[in-house]
C-alpha positions as CSV (number, residue, x, y, z in Angstrom):
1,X,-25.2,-194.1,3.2
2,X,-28.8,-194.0,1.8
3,X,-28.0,-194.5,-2.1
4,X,-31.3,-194.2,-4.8
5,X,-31.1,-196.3,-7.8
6,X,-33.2,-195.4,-11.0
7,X,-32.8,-198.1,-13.6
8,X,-31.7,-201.7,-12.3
9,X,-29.9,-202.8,-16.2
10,X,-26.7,-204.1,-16.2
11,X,-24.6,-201.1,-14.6
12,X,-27.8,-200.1,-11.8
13,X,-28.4,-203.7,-11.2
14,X,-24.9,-204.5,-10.4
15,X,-24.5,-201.1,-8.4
16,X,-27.1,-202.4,-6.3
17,X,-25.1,-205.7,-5.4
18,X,-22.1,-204.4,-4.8
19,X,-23.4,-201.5,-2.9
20,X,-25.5,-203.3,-0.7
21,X,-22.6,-205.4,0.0
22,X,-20.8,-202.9,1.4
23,X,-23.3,-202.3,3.5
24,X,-25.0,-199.2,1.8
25,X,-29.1,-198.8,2.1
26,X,-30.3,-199.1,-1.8
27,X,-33.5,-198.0,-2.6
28,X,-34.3,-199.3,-6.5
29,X,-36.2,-198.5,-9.0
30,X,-37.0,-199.3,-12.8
31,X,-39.6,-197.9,-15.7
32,X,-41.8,-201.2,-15.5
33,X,-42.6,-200.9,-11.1
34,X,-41.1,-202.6,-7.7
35,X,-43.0,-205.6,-8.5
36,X,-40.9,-206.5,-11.3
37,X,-37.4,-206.2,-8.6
38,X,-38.8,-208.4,-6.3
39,X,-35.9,-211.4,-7.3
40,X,-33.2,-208.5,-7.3
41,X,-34.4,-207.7,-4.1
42,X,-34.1,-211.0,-2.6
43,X,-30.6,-211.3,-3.5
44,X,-29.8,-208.0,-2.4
45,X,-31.3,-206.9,0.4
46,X,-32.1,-203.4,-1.6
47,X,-36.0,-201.6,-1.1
48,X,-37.7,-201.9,-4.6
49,X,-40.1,-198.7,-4.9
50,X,-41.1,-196.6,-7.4
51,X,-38.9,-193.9,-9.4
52,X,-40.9,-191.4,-7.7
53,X,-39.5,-192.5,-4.4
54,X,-36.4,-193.8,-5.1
55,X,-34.4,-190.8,-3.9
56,X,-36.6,-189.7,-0.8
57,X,-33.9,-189.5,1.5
58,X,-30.7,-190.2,-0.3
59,X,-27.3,-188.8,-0.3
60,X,-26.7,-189.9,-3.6
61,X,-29.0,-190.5,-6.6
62,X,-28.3,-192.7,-9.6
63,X,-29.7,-192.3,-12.4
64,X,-29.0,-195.4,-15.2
65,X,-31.7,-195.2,-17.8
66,X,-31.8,-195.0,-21.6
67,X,-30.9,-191.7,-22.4
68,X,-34.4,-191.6,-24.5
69,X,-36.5,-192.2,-20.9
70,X,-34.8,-189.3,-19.1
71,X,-37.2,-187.2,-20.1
72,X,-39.7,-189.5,-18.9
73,X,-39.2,-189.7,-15.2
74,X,-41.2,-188.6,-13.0
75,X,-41.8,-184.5,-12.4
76,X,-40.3,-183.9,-9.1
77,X,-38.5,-187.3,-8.5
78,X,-36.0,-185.8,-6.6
79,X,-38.1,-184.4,-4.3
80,X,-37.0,-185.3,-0.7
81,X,-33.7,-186.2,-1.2
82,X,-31.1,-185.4,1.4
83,X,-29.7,-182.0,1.2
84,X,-26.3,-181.4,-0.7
85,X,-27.4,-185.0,-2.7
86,X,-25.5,-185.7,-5.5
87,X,-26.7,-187.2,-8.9
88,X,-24.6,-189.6,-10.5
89,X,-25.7,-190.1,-14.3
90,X,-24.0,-193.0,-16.1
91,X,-26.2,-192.5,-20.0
92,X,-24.9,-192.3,-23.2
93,X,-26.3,-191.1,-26.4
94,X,-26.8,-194.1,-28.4
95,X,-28.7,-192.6,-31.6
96,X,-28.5,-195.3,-33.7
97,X,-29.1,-198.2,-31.5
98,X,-31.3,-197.0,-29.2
99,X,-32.1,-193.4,-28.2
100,X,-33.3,-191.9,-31.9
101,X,-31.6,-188.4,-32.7
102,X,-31.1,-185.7,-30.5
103,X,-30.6,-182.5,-32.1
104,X,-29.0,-180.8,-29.1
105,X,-26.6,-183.7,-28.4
106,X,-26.0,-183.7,-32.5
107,X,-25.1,-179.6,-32.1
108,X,-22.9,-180.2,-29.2
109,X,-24.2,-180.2,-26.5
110,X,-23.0,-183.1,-23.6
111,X,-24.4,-185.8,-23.4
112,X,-24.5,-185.2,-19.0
113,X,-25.1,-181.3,-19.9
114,X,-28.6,-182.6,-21.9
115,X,-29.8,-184.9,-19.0
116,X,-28.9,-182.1,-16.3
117,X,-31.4,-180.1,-18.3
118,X,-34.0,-182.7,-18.2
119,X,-33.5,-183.4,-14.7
120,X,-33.4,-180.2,-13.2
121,X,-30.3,-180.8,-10.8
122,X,-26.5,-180.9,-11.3
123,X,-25.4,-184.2,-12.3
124,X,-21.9,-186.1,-11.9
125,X,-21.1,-188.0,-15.1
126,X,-19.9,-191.4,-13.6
127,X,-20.0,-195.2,-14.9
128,X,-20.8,-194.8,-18.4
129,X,-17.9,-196.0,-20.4
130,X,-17.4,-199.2,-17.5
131,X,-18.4,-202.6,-18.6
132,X,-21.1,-203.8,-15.9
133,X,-19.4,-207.2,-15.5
134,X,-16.4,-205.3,-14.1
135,X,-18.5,-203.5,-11.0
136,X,-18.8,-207.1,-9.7
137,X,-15.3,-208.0,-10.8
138,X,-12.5,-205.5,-11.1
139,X,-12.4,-203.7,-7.8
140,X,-9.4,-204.0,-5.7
141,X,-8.1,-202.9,-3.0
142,X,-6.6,-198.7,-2.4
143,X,-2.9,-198.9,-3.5
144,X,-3.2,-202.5,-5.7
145,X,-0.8,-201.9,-8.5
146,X,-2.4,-201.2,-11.9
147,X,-6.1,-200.8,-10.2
148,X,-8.8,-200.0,-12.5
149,X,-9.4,-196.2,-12.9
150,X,-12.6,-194.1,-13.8
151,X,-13.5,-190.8,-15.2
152,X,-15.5,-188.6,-13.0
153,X,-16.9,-185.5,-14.8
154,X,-19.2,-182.5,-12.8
155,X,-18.9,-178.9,-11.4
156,X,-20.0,-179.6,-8.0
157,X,-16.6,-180.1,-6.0
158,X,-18.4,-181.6,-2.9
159,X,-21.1,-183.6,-5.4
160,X,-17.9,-185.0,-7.3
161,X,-16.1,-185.6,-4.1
162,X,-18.8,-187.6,-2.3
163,X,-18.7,-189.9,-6.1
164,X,-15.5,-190.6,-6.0
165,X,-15.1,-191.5,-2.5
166,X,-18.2,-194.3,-3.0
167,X,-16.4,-195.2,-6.3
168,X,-13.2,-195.8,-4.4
169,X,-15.4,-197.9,-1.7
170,X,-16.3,-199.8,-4.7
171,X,-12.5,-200.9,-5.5
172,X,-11.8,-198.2,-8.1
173,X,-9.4,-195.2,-8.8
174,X,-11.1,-191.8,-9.9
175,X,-9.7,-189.5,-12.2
176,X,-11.1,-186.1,-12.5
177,X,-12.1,-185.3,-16.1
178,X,-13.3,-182.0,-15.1
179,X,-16.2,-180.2,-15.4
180,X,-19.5,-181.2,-17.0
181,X,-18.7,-179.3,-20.2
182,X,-15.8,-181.1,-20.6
183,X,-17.6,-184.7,-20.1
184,X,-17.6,-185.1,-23.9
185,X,-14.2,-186.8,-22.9
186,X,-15.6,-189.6,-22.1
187,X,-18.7,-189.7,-23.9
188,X,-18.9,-192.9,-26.1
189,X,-15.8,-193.7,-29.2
190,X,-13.4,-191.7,-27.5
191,X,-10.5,-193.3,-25.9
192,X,-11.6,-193.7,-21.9
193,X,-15.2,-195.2,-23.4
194,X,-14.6,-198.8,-22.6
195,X,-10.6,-198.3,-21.2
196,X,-9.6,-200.3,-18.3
197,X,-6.4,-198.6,-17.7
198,X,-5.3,-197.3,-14.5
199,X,-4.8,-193.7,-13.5
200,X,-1.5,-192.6,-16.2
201,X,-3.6,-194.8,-19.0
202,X,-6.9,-192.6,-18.4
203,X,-5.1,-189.2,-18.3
204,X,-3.8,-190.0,-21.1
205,X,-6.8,-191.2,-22.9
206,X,-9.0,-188.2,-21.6
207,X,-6.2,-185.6,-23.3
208,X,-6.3,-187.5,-26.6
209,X,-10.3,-187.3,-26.7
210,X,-11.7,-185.3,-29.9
211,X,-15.3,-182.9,-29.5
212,X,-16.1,-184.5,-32.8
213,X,-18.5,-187.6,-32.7
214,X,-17.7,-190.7,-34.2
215,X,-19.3,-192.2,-37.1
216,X,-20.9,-194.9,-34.9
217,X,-22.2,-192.4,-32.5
218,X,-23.9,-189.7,-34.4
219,X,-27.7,-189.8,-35.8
């Protein structure tokens, strides 16, 4: 699969890794230009290019940058994808450590529903309560007792589908938290943000999940 990478942090960089060890074609990008990937590549095998190109041709898109720097990307990055591509966002709104207030998120509005709107094109909320480390480290194989399992939020079924099949490629269970609306679920300080459980434990945690932003998580 050709897979587009914008943002090569902790969770894009270690995508990258493990999905061109599977033996996927990575394209990557980040804010400060391909020259700056060239040791990622190396190790890799991945295509460093610009965000303006990182998605020519892919079947799926991720998109793992500071919530703050969505807005930011290029007009028409996803220009030239595949058809039927699928977006797979993995931000949270960090107000007071990172991304400054946004009054829409602060009214209620998704986090996923927000960057959709920047964007321009449906997004599949995917990745963002995981620790990075555990990309590289947690995945096992279909049927392992107790695998790791993630929350995968969108209204595309086909979009959501194609995510969760590459997530289970990665060595992870999916669980489907619905649709984008109800992605505050697993938005950050609610009980899946962070939870390594396994399919039962992030049920659970997604039905015990409050609209109401935490403290920590609120401008």
């Amino acid at each position: 699969m050709k897979i587009g990478i914008i943002g090569a942090g902790n969770i894009g960089g270690n995508l990258t890794r493990r999905l061109t060890a599977l033996g996927h074609e990575v394209s990557v990008a980040n804010s400060r230009g391909p020259q700056t990937l060239t040791a990622l590549a190396e190790e890799t095998g991945a295509k460093p290019v610009t965000a303006s190109e990182a998605a020519k041709g892919a079947q799926v898109v991720v998109v793992t940058v500071p919530l703050k720097a969505v807005p930011d990307l290029p007009v028409g990055f996803l220009d030239g994808a595949a058809e039927g591509f699928a977006v797979i966002d993995t931000g949270n709104y960090y107000p007071q450590q990172r991304d400054g207030r946004i009054d829409a998120i602060e009214d209620g509005l998704p986090e996923s529903r927000w960057t959709e709107q920047q964007i321009g094109h449906p997004v599949i909320k995917a990745f963002n309560g995981t620790y990075a480390q555990d990309i590289l480290d947690r995945g096992r194989p279909q049927g392992t007792p107790d695998r790791q399992a993630l929350p995968v939020a969108g209204d595309d079924p086909a979009a959501k589908r194609a995510v969760r099949d590459l997530i289970d490629e990665l060595g992870f269970d999916t669980v489907d938290s619905g649709g984008l609306d109800e992605s505050w679920r697993q938005q950050p300080g609610t009980p899946v943000y962070g939870n390594r459980g396994d399919v039962d434990a992030i049920v659970k945690a997604l039905s015990e999940a409050s609209p109401e932003r935490t403290a920590e998580f609120s401008a």
